[in-house]
Each structure stands twice: as C-alpha cells, then as structure tokens.
N, C-alpha and C positions, 0 to 999 in steps of 0.2 A: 298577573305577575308570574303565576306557578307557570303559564304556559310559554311565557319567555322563556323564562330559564328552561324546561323541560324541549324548546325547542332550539336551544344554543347546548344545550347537552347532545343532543341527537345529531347537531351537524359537525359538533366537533368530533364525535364518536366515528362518525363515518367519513370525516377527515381522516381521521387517525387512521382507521381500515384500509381505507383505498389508499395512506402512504404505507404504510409496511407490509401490503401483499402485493403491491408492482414489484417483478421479478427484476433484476441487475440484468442484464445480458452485457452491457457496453463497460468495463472494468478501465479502460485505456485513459491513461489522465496520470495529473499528480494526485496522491493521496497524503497527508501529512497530521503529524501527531506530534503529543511533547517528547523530542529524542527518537523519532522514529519518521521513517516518509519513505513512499513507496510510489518508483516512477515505472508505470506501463503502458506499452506500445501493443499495437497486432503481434509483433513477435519477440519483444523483449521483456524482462520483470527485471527490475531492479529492485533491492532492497536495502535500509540502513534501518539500523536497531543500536543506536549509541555512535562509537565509535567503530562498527564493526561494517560491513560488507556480503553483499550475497545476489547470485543470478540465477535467472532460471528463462525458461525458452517462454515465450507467449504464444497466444496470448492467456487469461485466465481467462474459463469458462465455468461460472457459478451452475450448479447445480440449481432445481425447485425450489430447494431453501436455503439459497446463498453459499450454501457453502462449498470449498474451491481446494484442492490441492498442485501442487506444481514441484517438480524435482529441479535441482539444479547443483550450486556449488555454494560455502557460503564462507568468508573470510572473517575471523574473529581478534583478525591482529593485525588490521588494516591502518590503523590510526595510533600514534604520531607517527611510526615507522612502518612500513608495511614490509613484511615478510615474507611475502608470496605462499604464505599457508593455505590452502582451501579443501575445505573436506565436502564431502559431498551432504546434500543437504534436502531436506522436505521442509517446503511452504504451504503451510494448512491454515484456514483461517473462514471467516464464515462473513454477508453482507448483509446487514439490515439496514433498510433505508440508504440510509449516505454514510453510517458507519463500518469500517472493515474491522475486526477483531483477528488479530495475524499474529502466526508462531512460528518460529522457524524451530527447527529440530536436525542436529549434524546426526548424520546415521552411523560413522563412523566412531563415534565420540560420547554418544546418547546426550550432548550439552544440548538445551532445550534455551530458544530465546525468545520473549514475552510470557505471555500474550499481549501481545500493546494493540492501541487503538488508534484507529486514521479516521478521516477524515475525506471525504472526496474533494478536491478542488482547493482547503485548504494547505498553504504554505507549511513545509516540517520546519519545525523549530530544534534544532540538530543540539543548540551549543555550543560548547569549543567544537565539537568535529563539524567539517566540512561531509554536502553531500556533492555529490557528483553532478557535473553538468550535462556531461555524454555519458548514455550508457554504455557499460564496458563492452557490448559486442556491437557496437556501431563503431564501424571504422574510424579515427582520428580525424579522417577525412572530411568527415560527416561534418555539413552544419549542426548548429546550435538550434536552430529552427526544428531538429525534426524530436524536441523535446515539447511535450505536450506543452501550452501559453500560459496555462496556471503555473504561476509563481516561477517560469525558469527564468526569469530574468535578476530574481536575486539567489537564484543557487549556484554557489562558489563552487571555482573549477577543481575537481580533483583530481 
C-alpha cells in the first residue's frame, strides 16, 4: 500500500514539474479574470481592468520566467462616458502555467492598476462594463473573425 501511494506521489510530483517549467512562447488568445480580460494578437494587446481601457503594440514575448512588459496607452475613464483621456502606460506582469498576473502602471500619473489575474482561454467576466469586440487598432473595417475564438462570440461591442 506504502508503494501506491509513494508511486502516485511521484507522478504527481512530476506532473506538476513538467506543467510549470514549459516555457509560454505563444501569449495570443483571450485571457479572462473576475473584472479584467486581456485580448492578444501577433500585433495588438488589449486590455480591461474594470471599467477602464489600455493598448499596447504586440505581440508579448515572456521572458525564461514568464515574465513580460509592453508599453502602450491606457484609458482610466472609458466607461460609462468616455473621454478620450489616455496617458501613457506600462504593462508588466509575469505567466505561470495558464495563469497571467498583470499590472498596468500610467507613467504619467504613477496610478498603478491590479495586479489581477487571468486566465488563458477563459471568458472575462467584465460586469456592468462592456469589453470590446475589435481591438482598438484593427480598423472598423476589420472582421470580427480576427478576434481570437475563445469567448468572442459573447463579448459586447464597444
């Protein structure tokens, strides 16, 4: 019986090893949290943290150890009325496994937003706020289609 167990500890152990040292390389997807979701393309970053707004160029590329920064813009007064505020902004945040831990940070302003947690593949759960369906630097034009398949079929147009 000791060697049961002593042999279901041992595959679970290296279960566990070989899920949390595969390196992220591929970021591109929806990522989704409670009140937060993060849509990424090869070359676009979207992001919602509440009611608020923020972009940055893509794609991300995680470092060793997951962890990732990206510059961009970020809008804190997007939702109900938008103002067209946008201050400039840094995206840092670090992946393990399937988890993403993401801050955004205005550099103008030093307001600091999260850390909150996502999800890969998982659906954001926004809210009252609405996230976006197209990212803001895909032209109007653009299908709906070139939004990653997880979950864009129920994220409301903004």
């Amino acid at each position: 019986m000791a060697r049961i167990y002593l042999l279901a500890s041992l595959v679970t152990a290296l279960a566990c090893s070989t899920a949390t040292s595969t390196r992220i390389t591929e970021v591109a997807g929806t990522w989704g949290g409670d009140n937060a979701g993060l849509i990424v393309t090869n070359t676009d970053v979207h992001v919602h943290i509440g009611c608020t707004l923020g972009d940055a160029v893509g794609p991300i590329r995680p470092d060793t150890n997951g962890r990732f920064e990206a510059t961009g813009t970020y809008n804190v007064d997007a939702y109900p009325v938008d103002r067209g505020i946008v201050h400039p902004a840094t995206f840092t945040g670090q992946i393990v496994g399937q988890t993403m831990t993401l801050t955004v940070s205005l550099t103008d302003t030093a307001r600091v937003l999260g850390p909150v947690s996502l999800i890969y593949g998982k659906e954001p759960k926004m809210g009252p706020c609405p996230i976006c369906r197209v990212l803001s630097r895909v032209s109007r034009a653009s299908p709906a289609s070139t939004i990653p398949k997880q979950g864009a079929a129920s994220l409301a147009a903004h």
